[in-house]
C-alpha positions in Angstrom: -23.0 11.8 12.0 -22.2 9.8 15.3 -19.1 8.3 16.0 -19.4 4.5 17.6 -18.9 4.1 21.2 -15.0 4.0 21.9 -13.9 6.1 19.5 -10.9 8.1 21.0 -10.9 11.6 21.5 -10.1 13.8 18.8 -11.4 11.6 16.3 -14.1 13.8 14.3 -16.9 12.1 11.6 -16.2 12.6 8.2 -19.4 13.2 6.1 -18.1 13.2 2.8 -16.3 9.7 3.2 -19.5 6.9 2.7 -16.7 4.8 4.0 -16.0 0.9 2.7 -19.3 -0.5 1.1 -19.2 -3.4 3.8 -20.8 -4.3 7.2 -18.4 -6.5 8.4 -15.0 -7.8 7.5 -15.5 -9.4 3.6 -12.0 -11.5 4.0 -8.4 -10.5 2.0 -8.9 -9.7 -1.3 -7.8 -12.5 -3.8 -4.6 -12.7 -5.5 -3.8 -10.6 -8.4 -4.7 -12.2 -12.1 -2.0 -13.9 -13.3 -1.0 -12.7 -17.0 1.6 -14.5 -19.1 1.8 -11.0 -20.9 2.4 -9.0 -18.0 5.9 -8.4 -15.9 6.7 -10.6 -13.4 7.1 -9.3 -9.7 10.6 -8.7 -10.3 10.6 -6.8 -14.0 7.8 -4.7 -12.2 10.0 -4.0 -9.4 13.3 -3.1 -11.9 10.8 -0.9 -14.3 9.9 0.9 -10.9 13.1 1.5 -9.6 14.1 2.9 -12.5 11.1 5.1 -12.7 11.9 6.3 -9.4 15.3 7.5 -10.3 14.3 9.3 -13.4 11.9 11.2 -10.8 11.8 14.5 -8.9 13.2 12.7 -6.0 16.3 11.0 -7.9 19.1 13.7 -6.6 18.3 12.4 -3.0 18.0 8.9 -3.4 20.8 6.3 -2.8 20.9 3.0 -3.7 21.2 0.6 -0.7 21.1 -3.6 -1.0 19.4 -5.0 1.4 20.4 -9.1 2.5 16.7 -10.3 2.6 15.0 -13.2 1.6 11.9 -11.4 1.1 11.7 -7.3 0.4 8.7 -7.0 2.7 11.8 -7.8 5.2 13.5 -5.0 4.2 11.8 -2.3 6.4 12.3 -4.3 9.5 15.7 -5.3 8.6 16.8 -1.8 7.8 15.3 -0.4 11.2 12.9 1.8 9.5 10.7 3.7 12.2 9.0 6.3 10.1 5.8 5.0 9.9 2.8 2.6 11.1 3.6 -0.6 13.5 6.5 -2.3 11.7 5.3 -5.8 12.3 1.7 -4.6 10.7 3.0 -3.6 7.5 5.6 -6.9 7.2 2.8 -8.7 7.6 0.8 -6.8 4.8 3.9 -7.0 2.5 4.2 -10.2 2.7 0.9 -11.3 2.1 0.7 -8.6 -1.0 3.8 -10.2 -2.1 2.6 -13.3 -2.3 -1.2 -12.4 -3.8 -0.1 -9.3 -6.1 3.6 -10.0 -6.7 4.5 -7.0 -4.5 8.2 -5.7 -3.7 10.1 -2.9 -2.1 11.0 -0.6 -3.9 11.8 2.3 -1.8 11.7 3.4 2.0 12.7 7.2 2.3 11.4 9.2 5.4 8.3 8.4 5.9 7.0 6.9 3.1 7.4 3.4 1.3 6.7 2.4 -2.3 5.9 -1.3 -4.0 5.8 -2.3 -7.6 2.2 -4.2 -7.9 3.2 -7.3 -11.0 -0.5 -8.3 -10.5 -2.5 -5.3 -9.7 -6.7 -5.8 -9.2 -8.5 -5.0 -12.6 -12.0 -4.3 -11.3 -13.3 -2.4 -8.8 -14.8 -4.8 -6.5 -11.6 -6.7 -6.1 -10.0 -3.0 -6.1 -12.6 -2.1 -2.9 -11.5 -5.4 -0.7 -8.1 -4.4 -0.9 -8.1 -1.3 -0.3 -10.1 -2.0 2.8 -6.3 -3.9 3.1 -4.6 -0.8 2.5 -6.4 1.6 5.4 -5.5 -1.6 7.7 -1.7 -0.2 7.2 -2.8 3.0 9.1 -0.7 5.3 6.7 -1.6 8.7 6.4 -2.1 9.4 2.6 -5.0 6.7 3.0 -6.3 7.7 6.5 -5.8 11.2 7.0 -3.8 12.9 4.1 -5.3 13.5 1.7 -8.9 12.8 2.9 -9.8 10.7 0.0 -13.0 9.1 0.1 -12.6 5.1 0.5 -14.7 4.5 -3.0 -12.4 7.1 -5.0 -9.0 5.5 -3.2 -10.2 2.3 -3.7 -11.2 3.0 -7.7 -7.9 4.3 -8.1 -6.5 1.0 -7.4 -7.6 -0.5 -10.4 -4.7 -1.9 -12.7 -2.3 0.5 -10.8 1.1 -1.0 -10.7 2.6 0.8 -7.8 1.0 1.7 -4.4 2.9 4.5 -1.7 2.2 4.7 1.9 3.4 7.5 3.9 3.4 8.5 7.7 3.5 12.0 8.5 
């Protein structure tokens, strides 16, 4: 497999990855369906949370309010460095806020985890987004686990909380 022209160095081809199922950039995905059954961004957010302190993690974890008008604020405003371009990602939160009722939950060491209110429910919406997700260079989607982009993308489907981490 050849790598394009440019590539940087160190940067080997991955031949069991067919990559996105695109040619050139299809657009942001759309917005989540709407349900009137479903949680809201916020209840999804709260049932989260409270998952995440029933967890493994749970002994560690402190609680910390954040004064932001938006949560995809909150990694900026808390001065989180563990991960991707800081900018990048607020921008990705807030448009995932805004199309799939997204919200910080979480930002421990190197890793950050939404509640999804409006997830995508087939796997062509599912595929567009998570062309969105590799934009947000963090590891478990880019390098760790190697997952191929039409099994990550899949698993996307109706899954009402995403984690990116940074190694």
């Amino acid at each position: 497999m050849e790598l394009p022209e440019g590539t940087p160095e160190g940067v080997a081809p991955w031949p069991h990855d067919p990559g996105p199922p695109f040619d050139t950039w299809p657009g942001l995905a759309p917005a989540g369906p709407e349900s009137s059954t479903g949680p809201g961004p916020e209840e999804a957010a709260a049932r989260t949370a409270v998952d995440l302190r029933a967890g493994p993690y749970a002994p560690g974890l402190d609680l910390v309010l954040v004064p932001a008008r938006r949560s995809a604020d909150v990694p900026a405003l808390v001065g989180w460095v563990y991960g991707g371009p800081v900018p990048l990602l607020t921008a990705l939160l807030r448009s995932w806020e805004e199309r799939f009722g997204v919200r910080v939950v979480a930002a421990y060491g190197g890793e950050v985890l939404v509640s999804v209110a409006r997830p995508p429910l087939d796997p062509d919406h599912a595929e567009r987004l998570a062309l969105e997700h590799v934009l947000s260079t963090a590891d478990n989607i880019v390098d760790d686990p190697p997952t191929p982009f039409p099994e990550y993308a899949r698993g996307l489907v109706g899954r009402t909380e995403w984690r990116f981490w940074w190694d």
